[in-house]
N, C-alpha and C positions, 0 to 999 in steps of 0.2 A: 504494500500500500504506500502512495506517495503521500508523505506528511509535512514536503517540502513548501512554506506558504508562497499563494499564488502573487507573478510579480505583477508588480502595479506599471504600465506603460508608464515610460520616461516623460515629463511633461512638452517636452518637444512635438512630441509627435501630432499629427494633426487631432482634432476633435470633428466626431461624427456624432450628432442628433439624429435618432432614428425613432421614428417616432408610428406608433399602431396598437391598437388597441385589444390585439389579441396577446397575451404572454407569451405563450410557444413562439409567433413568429420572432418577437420583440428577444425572445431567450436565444434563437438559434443566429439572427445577426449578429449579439452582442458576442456571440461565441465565436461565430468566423471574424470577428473585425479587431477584437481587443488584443490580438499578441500585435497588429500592426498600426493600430490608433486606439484614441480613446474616446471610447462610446459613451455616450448618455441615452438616456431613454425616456419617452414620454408616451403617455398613454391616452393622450385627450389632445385638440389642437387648442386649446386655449393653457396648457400645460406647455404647451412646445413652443409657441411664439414665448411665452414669460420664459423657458431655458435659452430661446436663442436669442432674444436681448439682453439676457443675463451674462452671457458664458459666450455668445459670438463663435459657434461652431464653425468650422473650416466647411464643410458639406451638413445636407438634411434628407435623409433616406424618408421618405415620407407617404405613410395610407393614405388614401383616397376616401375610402366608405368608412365612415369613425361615425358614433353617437354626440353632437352638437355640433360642431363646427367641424366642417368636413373639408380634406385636403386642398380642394380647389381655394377654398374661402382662405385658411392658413397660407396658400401659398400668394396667394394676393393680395393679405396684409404684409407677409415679411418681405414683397417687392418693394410697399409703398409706403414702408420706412426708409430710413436714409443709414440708420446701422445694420439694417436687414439687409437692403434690397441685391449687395453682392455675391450670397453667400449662394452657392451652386443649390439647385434642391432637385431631387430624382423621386420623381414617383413609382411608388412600388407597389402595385396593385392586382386583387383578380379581376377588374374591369379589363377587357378585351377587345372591346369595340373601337374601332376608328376614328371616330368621332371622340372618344372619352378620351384616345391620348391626343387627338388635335386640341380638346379642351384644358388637356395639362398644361401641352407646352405654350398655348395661350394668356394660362394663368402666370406664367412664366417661370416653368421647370426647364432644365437643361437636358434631361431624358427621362424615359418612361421604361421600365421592369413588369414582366405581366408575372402574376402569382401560376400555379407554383415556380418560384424562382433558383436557381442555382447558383451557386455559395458562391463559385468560381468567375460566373458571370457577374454578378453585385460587385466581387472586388475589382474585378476587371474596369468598371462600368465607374466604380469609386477615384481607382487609381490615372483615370483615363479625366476624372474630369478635375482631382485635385492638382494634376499635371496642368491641367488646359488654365485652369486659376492660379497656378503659382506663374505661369508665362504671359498671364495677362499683366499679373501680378507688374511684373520685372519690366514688361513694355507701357505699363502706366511711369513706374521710377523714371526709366531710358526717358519716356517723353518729356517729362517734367524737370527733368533735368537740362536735358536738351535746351527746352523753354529757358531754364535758368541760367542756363550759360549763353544764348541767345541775349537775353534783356542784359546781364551783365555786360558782355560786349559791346550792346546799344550803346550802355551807361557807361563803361569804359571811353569809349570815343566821344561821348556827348561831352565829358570832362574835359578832357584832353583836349580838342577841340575850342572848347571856353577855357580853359589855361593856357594854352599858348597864345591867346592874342597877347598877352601881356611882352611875354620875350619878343615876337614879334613888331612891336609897337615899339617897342624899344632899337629893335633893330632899325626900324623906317624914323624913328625920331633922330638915333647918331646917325646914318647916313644921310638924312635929308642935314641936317645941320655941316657934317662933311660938305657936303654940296653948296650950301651956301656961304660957309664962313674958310673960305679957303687959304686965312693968313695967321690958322691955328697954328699956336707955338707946339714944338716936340712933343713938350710935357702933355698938352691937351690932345692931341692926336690921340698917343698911346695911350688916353684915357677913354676916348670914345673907340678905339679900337680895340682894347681890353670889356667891354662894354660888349661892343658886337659880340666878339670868342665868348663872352661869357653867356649873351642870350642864346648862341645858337647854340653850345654846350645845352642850357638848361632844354631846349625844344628837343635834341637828342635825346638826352633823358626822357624827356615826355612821351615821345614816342616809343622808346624800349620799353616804358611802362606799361603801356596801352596793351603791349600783348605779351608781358611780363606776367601781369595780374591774373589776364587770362588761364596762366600755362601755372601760375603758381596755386590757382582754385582748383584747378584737374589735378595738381601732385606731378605736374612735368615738367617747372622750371630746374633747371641744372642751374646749381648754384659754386661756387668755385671759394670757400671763405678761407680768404688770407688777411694777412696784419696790414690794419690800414688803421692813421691815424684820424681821427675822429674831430680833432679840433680844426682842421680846411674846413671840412665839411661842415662842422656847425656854423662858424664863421661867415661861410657860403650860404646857408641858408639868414641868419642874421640880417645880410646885406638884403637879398632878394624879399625881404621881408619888413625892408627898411617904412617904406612909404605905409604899411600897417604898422606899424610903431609906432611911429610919427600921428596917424591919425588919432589911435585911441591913446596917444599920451601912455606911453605903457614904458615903463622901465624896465629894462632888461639886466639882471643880475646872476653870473655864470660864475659858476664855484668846478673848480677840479683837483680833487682832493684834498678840501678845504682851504683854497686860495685860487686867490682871482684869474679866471681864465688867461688872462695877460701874462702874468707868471709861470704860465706850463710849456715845457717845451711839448707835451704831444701827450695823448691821451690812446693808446692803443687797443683794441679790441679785432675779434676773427671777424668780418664781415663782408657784403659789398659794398662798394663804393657808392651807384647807381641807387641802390634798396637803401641806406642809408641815410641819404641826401632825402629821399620823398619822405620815408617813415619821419625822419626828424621835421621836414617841412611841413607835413601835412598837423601833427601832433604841435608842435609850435604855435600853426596858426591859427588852430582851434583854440589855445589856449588863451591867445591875445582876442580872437574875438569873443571870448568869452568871458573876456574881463570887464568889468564896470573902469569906465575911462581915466586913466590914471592911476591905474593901479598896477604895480609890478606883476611882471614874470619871471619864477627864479628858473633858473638849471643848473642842476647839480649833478656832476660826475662824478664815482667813485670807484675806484682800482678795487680790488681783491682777487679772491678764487673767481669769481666773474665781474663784468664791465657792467654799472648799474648808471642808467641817465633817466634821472628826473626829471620831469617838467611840472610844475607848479605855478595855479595860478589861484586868486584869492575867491572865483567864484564858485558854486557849489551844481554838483547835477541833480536835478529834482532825483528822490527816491523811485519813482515808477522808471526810473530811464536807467540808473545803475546797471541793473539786471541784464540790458540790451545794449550797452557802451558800446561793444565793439564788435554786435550784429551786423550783419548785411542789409543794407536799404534804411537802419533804421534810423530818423535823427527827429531832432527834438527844437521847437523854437530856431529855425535856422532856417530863413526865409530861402529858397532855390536847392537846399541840400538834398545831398544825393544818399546819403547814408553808405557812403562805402571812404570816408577819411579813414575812421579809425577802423573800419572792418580790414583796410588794407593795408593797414599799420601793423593790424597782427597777424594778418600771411606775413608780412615782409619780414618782422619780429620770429617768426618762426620757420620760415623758410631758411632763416639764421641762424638755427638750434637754439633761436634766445624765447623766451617769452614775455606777454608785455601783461601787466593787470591795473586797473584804478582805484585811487579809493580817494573818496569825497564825505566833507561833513560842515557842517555850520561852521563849525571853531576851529577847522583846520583849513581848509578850501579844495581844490581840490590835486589833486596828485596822478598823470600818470605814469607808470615805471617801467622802463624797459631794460630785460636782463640782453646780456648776451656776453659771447664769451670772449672771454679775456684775451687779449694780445701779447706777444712775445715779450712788448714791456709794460707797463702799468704807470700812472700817474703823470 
């Protein structure tokens, strides 16, 4: 005699609702199905719609001829729910007629079983159509992802796009002024010419981003992190970022290793250049417009086992928007935003091996930090 107790299907497995109102048949399903899913059983259809809103079976093996509510009826309420209405449902019946399974698949079943039925054929019939629902499954994901990488795209180049006119404008302002002031000294040349290299550099970047972003949301940007010095690149962003400064009156105060950015010769970390430059830009410039006017922005650098840069600034993120900081699409009070600054702050942050988090409060303001790893020298 086995006295071995019986095992209980792994919770993985799918969940079949079979539902009839006789026990023998209700006995002999759950006996061919449960070594390879896990059955529930119902014996009324108003028992069986309350387990498949409850419990959201995978498939519904389902009678036809039941006392009150009768198959047809069960299966065209659990269409015209919205947690219901996916769930495959097969009729399993001794109705015969033509007409009675035109009326099933009607009510909207996937297939029809005439009684007496065979074991063989039911799991056939089960495995044929949990298959058909897991590859529906997978080309609803493909689509909507599809979609999602699509609008991102959009919104990648819509950006991009409205970002460069600025370097550009800059370009058409030194060169028209080249044009008309043609008795500039040395010094002033190389200052509008330094000006050019440095817009068309920044439109380079802009463009590598555009499909940067792209490649780094699929998990296929190839990234190459070597020791680069960090303080060009703040610097660089600083400048580019002069004329917001200037407007909201924002003080700018830069600590590296607790002394004034001025005093370091170099700030090392693993990263890119190119992902650097925006991450930092982008988080900066968030921070100055989210400052009440005249109020400082710090940034604090700090050497260790990893490279830590702070940005701080004194306003606070409402509590409902914390949670979402540095979701996709999501922003808050920020008239034209696209909600992907700081979303692409933390690909870029992580595409780095670094990670970035925020934290914000009344009495502190708010703070965001980004790790990443240490460079050959520190400080």
């Amino acid at each position: 005699m086995n006295t071995e107790p019986e095992q209980i299907p792994p919770p993985d497995r799918p969940k079949i609702l079979l539902v009839d109102d006789m026990p023998m048949n209700l006995k002999l399903l759950v006996n061919a199905t449960r070594h390879q899913y896990r059955p529930m059983v119902a014996n009324r259809g108003e028992i069986a719609l309350h387990l498949a809103e409850q419990e959201r079976p995978d498939l519904i093996l389902l009678d036809i001829m039941m006392p009150g509510m009768d198959g047809y009826a069960v299966c065209r309420q659990l269409k015209a729910q919205e947690t219901t209405r996916d769930i495959p449902v097969i009729f399993i019946t001794a109705m015969t007629d033509e007409t009675d399974e035109m009326k099933g698949l009607e009510a909207g079943a996937v297939d029809y079983i005439t009684k007496p039925f065979s074991i063989p054929v039911v799991l056939a019939r089960i495995a044929t159509h949990l298959a058909l629902r897991d590859s529906y499954r997978r080309l609803e994901q493909q689509y909507a992802a599809l979609r999602e990488m699509d609008q991102l795209r959009k919104d990648v180049e819509a950006i991009t796009r409205h970002d460069m006119k600025s370097p550009i404008d800059g370009i058409i302002g030194c060169a028209t002024l080249l044009l008309r002031c043609p008795s500039l000294s040395p010094a002033e040349l190389q200052g509008f010419h330094q000006m050019i290299l440095d817009a068309a550099r920044q439109l380079r970047e802009m463009v590598n981003l555009s499909l940067n972003v792209l490649k780094m949301e699929q998990g296929h940007y190839t990234v190459v992190l070597q020791p680069i010095d960090l303080l060009p690149i703040l610097r660089h962003v600083l400048a580019d970022h002069q004329a917001l400064i200037e407007q909201k009156k924002a003080g700018v105060r830069c600590l590296v290793d607790g002394h004034p950015e001025q005093e370091a010769a170099h700030f090392m970390v693993l990263g890119d250049d190119t992902l650097c430059y925006t991450m930092l830009a982008n988080l900066f410039k968030n921070a100055v417009e989210a400052s009440a006017m005249g109020q400082p922005v710090d940034i604090v650098l700090q050497s260790g086992e990893q490279a830590t840069i702070a940005i701080h600034n004194q306003g606070v993120v409402p509590e409902e928007v914390m949670a979402h900081f540095f979701d996709k699409y999501y922003t808050h009070g920020k008239r034209g935003g696209t909600g992907l600054g700081t979303y692409s702050a933390r690909l870029m942050a992580e595409t780095q091996k670094g990670h970035i988090h925020m934290h914000s409060s009344e009495a502190a303001g708010t703070t965001v930090t980004i790790i990443l790893p240490q460079g050959e020298k520190g400080g």
